[in-house]
C-alpha positions in Angstrom: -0.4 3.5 -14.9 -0.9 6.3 -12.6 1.2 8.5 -11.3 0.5 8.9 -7.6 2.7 7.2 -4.9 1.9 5.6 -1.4 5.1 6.5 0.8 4.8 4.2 4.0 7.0 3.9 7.2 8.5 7.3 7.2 10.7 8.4 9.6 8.8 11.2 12.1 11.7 13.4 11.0 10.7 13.0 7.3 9.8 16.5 5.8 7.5 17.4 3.0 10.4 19.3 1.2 12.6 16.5 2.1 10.4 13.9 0.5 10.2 16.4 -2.7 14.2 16.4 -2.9 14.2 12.5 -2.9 12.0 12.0 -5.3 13.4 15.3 -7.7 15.9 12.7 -8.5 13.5 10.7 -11.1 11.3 13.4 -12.4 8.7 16.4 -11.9 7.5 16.2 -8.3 3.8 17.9 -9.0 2.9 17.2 -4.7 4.6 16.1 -1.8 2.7 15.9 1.9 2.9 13.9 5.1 -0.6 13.2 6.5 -1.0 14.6 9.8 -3.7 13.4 12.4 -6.7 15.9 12.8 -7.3 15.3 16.8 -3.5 16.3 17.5 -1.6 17.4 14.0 0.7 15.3 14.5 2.4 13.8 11.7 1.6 10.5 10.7 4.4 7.6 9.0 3.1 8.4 5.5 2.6 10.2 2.6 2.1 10.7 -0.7 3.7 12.0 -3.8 2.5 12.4 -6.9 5.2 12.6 -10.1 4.8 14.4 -13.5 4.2 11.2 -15.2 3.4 7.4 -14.9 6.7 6.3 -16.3 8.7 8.7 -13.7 6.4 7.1 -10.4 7.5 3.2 -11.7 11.3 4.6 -11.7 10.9 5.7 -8.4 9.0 2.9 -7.4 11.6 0.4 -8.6 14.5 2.9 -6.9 13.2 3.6 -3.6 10.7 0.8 -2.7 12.5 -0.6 0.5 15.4 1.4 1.0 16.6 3.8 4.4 15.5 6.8 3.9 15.5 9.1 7.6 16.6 6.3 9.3 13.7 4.1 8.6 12.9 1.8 5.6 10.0 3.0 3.8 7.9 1.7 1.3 6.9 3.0 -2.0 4.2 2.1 -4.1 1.2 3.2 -6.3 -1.4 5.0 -4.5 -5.0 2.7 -4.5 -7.5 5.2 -5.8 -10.8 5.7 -3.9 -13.8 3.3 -5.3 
């Protein structure tokens, strides 16, 4: 299993080092970022992060998949790694 997360529907007040916090709570945090849109840098509703190991991304997974975070449900699950 691998160890990078998909973080969908964040809140356009999520932060990086907020996301990095949230996700402190269930291991190493090695990245945290919030794609933004290159026309107009604006930040786009997700993100990834990417955890120290693959048994630390399933507890976050299993933790944080569905819940309000920022006032907005998000979603987490495993990144799908380019083909």
């Amino acid at each position: 299993m691998q160890s990078r997360l998909y973080i969908g529907n964040l809140s356009h007040s999520a932060t990086e080092d907020g996301l990095r916090l949230l996700f402190a709570r269930f291991g190493t945090v090695r990245s945290a970022t919030i794609v933004t849109d290159k026309i107009n840098g604006r930040r786009r509703r997700f993100g990834f992060v990417e955890m120290a190991s693959a048994a630390e991304a399933k507890s976050a997974i299993g933790r944080l998949n569905m819940t309000q975070y920022e006032d907005t449900v998000m979603s987490v699950s495993l990144a799908k790694l380019d083909q």
